[in-house]
C-alpha positions as CSV (number, residue, x, y, z in Angstrom):
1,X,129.0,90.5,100.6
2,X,125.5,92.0,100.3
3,X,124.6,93.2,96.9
4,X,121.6,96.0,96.8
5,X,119.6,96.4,93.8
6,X,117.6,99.9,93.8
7,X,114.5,100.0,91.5
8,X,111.0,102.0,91.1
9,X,111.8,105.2,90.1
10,X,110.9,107.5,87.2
11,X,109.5,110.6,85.7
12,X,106.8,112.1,87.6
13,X,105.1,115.0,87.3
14,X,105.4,117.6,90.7
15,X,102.6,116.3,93.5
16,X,102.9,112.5,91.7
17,X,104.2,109.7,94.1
18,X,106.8,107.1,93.7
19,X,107.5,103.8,95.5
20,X,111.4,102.7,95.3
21,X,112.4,99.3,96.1
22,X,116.0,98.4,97.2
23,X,116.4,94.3,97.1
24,X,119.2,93.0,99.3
25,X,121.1,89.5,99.0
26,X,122.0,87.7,101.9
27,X,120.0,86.7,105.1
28,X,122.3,89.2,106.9
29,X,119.7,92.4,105.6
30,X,117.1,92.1,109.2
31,X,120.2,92.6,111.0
32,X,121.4,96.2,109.8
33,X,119.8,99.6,110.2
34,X,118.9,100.4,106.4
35,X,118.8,103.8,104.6
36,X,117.7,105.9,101.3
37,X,120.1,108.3,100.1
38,X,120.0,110.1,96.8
39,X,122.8,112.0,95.0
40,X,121.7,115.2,92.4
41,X,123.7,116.2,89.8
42,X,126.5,118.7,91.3
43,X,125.4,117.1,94.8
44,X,127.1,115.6,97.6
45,X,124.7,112.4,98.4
46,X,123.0,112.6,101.4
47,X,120.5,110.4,103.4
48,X,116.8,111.2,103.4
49,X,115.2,108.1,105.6
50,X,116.7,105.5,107.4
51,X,114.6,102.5,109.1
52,X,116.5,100.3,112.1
53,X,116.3,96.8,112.3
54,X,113.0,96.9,114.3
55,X,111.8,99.5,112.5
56,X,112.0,103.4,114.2
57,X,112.3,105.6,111.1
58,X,114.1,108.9,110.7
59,X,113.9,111.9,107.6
60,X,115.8,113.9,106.3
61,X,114.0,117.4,107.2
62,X,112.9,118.1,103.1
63,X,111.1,115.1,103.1
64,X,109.6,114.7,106.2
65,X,106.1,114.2,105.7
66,X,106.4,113.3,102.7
67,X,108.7,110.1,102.6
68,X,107.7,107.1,104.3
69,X,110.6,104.3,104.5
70,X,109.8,100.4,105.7
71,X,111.1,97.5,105.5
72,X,110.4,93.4,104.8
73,X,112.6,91.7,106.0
74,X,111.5,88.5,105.0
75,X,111.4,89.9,101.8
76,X,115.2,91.1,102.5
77,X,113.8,94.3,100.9
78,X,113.5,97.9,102.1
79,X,110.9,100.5,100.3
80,X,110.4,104.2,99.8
81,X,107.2,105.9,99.3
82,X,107.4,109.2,98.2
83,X,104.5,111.1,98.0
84,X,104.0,114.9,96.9
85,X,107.0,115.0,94.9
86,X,108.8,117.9,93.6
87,X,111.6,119.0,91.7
88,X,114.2,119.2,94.0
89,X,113.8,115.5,94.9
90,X,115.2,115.0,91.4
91,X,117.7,112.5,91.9
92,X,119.6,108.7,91.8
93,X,118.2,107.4,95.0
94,X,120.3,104.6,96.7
95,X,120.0,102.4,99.3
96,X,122.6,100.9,101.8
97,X,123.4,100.2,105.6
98,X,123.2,103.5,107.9
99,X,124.8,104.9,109.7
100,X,127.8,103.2,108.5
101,X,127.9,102.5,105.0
102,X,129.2,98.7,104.9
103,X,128.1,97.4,101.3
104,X,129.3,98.7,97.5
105,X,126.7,100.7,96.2
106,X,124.7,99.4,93.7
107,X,123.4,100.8,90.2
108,X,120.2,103.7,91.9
109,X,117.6,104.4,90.5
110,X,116.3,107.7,88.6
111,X,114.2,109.4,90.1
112,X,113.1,112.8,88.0
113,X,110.2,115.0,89.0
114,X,109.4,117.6,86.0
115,X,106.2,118.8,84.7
């Protein structure tokens, strides 16, 4: 069982940038399509990049431009740089397989964008 541990995120001021990191266990990871999801309070959580195993990215239309998603797999670890931020990115981000969600979600991490 893969175990995902999200971390990087913050408060940040609206325009500041945040890198997220999402750590996976097992040597499994290079083989799955990976995504970033993020769930705000009174939200259904939703996907905002996803990176394949070779690497084509897609975005979630709000952040496109914005959000950059990659992946080391040797590392068994994929990122999130989020640049420009505002306040409706205020959020837990998560990571997990995509498009099928095949692992237990792990803790998030906070990501709040406030001035």
């Amino acid at each position: 069982q893969m175990q995902l541990v999200e971390s990087g995120g913050g408060l940040v001021q609206p325009g500041g940038s945040l890198r997220l990191s999402c750590a996976a266990s097992g040597s499994i990871f290079r083989l799955y399509a990976m995504g970033w999801y993020r769930q705000a309070p009174g939200k259904q959580r939703e996907v905002v990049a996803t990176i394949t195993s070779g690497g084509p990215t897609t975005y979630a239309d709000s952040v496109k431009g914005r959000f950059t998603i990659s992946r080391d797999n040797a590392k068994n670890t994929v990122y999130l740089q989020m640049n420009s931020l505002k306040p409706e990115d205020t959020a837990v981000y998560y990571c997990n397989t995509n498009p099928i969600v095949r692992y237990s979600w792990g803790q998030g991490t906070q990501v709040t964008v406030s001035s």
